[in-house]
PDB file as gemmi writes it, atoms N, CA and C in Angstrom:
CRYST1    1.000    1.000    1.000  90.00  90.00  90.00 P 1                      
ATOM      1  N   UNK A   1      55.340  38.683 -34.625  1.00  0.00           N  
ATOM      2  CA  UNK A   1      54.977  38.228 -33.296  1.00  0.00           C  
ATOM      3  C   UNK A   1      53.986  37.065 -33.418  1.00  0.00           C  
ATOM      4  N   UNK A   2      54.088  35.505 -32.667  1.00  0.00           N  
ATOM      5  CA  UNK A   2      53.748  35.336 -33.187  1.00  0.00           C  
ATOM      6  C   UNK A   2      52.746  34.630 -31.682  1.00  0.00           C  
ATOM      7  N   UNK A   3      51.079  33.957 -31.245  1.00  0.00           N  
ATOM      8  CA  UNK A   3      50.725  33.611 -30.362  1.00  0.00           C  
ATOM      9  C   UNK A   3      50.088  32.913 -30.383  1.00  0.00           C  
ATOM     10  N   UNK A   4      49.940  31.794 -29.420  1.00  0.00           N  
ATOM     11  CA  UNK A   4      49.175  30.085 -29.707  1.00  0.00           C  
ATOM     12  C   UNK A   4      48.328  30.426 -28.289  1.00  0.00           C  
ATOM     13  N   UNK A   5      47.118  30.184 -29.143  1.00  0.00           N  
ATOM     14  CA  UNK A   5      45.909  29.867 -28.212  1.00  0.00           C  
ATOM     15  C   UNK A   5      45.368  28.522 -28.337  1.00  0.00           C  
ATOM     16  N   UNK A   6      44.969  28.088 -26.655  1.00  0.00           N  
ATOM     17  CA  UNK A   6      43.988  26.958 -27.352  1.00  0.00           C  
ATOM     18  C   UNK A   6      42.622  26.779 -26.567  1.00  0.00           C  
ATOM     19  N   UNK A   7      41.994  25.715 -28.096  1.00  0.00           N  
ATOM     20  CA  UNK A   7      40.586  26.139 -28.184  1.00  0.00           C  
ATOM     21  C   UNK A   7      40.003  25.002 -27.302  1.00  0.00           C  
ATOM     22  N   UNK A   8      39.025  24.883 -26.510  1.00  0.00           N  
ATOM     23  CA  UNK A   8      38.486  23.782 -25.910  1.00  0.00           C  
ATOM     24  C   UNK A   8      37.113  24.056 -25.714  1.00  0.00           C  
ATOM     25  N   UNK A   9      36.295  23.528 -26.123  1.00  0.00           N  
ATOM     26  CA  UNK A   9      34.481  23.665 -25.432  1.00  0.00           C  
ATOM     27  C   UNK A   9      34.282  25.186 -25.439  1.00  0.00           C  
ATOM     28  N   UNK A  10      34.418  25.958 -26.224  1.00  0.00           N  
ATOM     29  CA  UNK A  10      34.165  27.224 -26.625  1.00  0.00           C  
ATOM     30  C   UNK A  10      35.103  28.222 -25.764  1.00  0.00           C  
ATOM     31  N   UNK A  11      35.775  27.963 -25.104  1.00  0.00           N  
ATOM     32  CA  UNK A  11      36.907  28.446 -24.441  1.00  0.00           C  
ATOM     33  C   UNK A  11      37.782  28.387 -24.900  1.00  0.00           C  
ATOM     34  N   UNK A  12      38.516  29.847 -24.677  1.00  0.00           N  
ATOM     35  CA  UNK A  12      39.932  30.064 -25.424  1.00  0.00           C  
ATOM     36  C   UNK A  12      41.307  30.503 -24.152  1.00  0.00           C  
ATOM     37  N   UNK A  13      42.383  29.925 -24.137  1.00  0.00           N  
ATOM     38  CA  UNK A  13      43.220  30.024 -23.361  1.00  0.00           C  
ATOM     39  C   UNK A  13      44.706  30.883 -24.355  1.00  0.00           C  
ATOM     40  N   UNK A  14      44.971  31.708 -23.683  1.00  0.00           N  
ATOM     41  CA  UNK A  14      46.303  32.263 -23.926  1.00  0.00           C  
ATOM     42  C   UNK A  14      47.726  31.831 -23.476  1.00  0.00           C  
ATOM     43  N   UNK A  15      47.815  30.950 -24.343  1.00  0.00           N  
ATOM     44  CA  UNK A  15      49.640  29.896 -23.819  1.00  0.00           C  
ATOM     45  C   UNK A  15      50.716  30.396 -23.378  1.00  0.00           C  
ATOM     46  N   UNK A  16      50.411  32.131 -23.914  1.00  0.00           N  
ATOM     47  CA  UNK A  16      51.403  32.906 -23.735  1.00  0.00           C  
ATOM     48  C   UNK A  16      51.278  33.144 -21.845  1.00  0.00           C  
ATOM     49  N   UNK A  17      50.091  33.686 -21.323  1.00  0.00           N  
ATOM     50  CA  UNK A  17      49.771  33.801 -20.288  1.00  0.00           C  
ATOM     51  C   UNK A  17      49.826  32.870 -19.504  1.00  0.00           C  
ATOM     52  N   UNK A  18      49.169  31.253 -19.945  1.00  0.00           N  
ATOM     53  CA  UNK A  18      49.567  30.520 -19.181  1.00  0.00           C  
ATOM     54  C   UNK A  18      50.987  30.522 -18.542  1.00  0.00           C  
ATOM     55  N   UNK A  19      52.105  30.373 -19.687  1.00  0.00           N  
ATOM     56  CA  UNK A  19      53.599  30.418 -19.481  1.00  0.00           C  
ATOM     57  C   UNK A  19      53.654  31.613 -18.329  1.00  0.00           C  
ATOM     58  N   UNK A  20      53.356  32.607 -18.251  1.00  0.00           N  
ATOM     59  CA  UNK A  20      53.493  33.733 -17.689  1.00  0.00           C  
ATOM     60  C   UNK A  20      53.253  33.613 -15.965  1.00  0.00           C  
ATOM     61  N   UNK A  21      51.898  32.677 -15.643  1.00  0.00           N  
ATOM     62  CA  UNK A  21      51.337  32.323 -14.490  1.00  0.00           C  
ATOM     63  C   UNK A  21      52.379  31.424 -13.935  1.00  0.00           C  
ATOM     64  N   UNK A  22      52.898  30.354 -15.124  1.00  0.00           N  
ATOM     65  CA  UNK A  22      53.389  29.382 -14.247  1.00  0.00           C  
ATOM     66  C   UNK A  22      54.734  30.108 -13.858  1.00  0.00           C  
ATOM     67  N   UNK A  23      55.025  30.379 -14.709  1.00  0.00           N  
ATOM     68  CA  UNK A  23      56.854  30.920 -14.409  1.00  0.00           C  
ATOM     69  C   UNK A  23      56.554  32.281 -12.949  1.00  0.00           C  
ATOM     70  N   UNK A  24      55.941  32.950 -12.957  1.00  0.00           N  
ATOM     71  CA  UNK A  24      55.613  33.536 -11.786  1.00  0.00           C  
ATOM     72  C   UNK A  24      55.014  32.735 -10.769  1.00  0.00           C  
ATOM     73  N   UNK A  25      54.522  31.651 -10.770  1.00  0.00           N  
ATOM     74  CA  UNK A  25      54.367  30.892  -9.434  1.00  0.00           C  
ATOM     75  C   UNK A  25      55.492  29.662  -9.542  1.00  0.00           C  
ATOM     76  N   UNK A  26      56.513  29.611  -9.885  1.00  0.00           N  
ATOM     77  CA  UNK A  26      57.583  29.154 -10.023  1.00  0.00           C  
ATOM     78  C   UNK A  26      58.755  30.038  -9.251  1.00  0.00           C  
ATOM     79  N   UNK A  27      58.741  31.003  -9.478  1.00  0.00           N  
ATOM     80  CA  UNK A  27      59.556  31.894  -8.459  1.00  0.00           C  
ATOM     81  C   UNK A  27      59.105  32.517  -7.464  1.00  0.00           C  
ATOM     82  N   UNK A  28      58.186  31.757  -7.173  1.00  0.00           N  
ATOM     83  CA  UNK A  28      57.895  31.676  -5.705  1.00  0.00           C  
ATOM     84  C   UNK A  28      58.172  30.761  -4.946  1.00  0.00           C  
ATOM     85  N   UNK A  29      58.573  29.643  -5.884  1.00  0.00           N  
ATOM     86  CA  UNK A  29      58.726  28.110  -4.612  1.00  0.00           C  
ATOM     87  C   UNK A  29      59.840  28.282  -4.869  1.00  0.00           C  
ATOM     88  N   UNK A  30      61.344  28.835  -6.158  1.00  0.00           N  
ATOM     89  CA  UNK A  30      62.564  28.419  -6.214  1.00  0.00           C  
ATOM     90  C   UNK A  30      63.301  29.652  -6.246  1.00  0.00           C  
ATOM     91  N   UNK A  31      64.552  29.623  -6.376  1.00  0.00           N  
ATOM     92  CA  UNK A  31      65.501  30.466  -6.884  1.00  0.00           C  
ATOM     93  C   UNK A  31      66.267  30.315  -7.388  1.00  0.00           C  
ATOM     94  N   UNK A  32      66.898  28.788  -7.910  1.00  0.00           N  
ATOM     95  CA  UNK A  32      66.925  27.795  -8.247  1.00  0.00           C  
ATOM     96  C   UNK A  32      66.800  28.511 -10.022  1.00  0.00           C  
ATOM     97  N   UNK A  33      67.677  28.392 -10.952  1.00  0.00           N  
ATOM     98  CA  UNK A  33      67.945  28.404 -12.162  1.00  0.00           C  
ATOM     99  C   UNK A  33      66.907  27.504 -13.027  1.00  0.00           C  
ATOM    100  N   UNK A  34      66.022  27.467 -13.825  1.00  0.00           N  
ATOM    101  CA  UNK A  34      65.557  26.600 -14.433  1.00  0.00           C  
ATOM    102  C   UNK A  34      66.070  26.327 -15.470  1.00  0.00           C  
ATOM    103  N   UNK A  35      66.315  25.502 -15.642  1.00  0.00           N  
ATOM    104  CA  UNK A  35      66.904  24.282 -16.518  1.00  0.00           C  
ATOM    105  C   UNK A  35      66.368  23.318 -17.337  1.00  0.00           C  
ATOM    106  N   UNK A  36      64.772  22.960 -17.664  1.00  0.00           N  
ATOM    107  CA  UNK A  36      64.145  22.878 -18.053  1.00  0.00           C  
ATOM    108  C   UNK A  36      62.645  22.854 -17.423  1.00  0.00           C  
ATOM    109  N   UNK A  37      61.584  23.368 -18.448  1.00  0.00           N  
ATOM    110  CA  UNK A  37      60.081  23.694 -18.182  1.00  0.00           C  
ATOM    111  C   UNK A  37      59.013  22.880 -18.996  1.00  0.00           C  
ATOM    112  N   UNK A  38      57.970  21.923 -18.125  1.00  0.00           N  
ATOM    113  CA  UNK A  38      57.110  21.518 -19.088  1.00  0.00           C  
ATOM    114  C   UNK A  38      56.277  21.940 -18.573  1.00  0.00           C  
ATOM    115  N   UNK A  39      55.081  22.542 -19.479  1.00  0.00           N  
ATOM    116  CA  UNK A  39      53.529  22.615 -18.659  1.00  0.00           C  
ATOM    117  C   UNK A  39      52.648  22.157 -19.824  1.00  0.00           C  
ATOM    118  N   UNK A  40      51.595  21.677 -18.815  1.00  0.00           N  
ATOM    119  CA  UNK A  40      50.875  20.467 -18.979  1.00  0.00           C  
ATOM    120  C   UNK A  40      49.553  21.388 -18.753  1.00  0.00           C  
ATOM    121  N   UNK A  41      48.761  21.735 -19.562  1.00  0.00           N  
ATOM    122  CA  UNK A  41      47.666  22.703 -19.826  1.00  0.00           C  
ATOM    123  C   UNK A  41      46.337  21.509 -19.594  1.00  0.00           C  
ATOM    124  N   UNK A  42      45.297  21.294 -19.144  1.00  0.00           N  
ATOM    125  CA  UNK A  42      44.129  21.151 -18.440  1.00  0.00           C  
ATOM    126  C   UNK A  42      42.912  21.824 -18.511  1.00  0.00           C  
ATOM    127  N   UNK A  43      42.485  21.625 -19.659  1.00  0.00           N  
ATOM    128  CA  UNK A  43      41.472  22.599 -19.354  1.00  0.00           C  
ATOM    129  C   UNK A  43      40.143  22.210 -18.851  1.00  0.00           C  
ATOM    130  N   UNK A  44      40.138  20.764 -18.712  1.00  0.00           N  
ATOM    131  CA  UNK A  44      38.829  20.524 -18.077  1.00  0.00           C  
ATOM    132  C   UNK A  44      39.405  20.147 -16.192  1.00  0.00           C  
ATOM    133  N   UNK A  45      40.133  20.838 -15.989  1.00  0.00           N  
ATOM    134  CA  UNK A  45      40.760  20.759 -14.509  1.00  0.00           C  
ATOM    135  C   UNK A  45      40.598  22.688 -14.293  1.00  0.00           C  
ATOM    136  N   UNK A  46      40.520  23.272 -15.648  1.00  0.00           N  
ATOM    137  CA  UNK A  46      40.627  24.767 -15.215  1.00  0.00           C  
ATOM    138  C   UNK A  46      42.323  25.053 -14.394  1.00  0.00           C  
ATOM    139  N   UNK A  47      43.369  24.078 -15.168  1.00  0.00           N  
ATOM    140  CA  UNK A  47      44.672  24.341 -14.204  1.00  0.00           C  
ATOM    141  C   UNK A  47      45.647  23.777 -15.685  1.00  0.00           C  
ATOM    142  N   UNK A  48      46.806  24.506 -15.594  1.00  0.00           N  
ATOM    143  CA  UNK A  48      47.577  24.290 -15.923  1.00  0.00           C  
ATOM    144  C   UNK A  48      48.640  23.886 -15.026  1.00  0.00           C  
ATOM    145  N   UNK A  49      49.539  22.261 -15.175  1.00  0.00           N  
ATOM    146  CA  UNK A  49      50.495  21.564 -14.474  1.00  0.00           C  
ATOM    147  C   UNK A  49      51.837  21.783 -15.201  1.00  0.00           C  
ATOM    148  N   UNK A  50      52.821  21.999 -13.836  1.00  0.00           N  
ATOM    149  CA  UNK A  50      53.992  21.969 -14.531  1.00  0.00           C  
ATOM    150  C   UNK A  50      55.502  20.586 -13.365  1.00  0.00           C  
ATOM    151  N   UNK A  51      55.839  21.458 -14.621  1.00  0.00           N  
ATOM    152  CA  UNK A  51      57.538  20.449 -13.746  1.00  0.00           C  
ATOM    153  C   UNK A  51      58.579  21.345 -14.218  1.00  0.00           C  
ATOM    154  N   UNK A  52      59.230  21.075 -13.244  1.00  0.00           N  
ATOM    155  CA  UNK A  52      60.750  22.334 -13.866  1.00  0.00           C  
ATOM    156  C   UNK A  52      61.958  21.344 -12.647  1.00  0.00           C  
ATOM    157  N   UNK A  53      63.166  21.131 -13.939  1.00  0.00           N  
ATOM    158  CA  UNK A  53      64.328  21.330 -13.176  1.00  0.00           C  
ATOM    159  C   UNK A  53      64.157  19.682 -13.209  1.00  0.00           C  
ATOM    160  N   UNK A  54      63.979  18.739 -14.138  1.00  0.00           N  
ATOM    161  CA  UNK A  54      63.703  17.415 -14.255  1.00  0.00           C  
ATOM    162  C   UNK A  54      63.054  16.607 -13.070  1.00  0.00           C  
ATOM    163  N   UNK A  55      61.598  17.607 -12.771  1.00  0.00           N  
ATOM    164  CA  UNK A  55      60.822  17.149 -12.038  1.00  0.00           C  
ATOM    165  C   UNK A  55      61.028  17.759 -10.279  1.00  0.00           C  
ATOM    166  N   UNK A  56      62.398  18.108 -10.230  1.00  0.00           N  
ATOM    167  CA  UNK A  56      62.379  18.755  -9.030  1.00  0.00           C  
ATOM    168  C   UNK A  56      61.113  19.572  -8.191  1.00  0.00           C  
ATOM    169  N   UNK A  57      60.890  20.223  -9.000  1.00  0.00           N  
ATOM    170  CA  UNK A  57      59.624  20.782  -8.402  1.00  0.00           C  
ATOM    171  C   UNK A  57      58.674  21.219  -9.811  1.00  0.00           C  
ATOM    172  N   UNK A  58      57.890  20.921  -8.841  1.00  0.00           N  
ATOM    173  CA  UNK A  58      56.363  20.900  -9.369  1.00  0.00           C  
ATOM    174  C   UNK A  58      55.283  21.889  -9.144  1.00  0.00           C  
ATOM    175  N   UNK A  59      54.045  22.023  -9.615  1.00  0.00           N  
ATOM    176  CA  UNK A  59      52.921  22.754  -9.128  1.00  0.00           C  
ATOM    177  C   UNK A  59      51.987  22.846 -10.314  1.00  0.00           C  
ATOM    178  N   UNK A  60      50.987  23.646  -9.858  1.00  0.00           N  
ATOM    179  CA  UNK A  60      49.908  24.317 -10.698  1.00  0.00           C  
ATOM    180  C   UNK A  60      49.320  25.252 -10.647  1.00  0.00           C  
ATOM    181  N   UNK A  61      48.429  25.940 -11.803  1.00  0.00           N  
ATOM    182  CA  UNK A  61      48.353  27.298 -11.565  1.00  0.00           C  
ATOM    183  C   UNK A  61      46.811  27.229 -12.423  1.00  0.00           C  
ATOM    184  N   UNK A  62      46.135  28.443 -11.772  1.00  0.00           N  
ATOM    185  CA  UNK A  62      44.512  28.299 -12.790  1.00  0.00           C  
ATOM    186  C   UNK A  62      44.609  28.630 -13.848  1.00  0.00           C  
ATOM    187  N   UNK A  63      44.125  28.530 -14.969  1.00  0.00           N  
ATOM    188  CA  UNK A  63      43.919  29.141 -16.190  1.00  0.00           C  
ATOM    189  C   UNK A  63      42.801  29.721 -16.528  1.00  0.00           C  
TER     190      UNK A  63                                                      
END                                                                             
């Protein structure tokens, strides 16, 4: 098993969780098949950004 954290200003984020937040506030705006996922992690915003579906829709989520 294997899990990527990342490190910033003594803060540690779980990528796994991030993924987890966004894809659950993702099926809330679609229903809509995803087809591809980027997220865009922030940590001096305290937000992780995404895009899904070649930009179709968008959002963000806290980390």
């Amino acid at each position: 098993m294997e899990k990527v954290f990342l490190e910033v200003a003594e803060n540690q984020y779980d990528c796994d969780a991030v993924e987890a937040k966004v894809k659950a506030d993702l099926k809330k705006k679609s229903r809509a098949a995803i087809k591809d996922l980027k997220i865009y992690i922030k940590p001096e915003d305290g937000k992780a950004y995404y895009t899904a579906n070649e930009g179709k829709i968008s959002g963000d989520v806290e980390i």
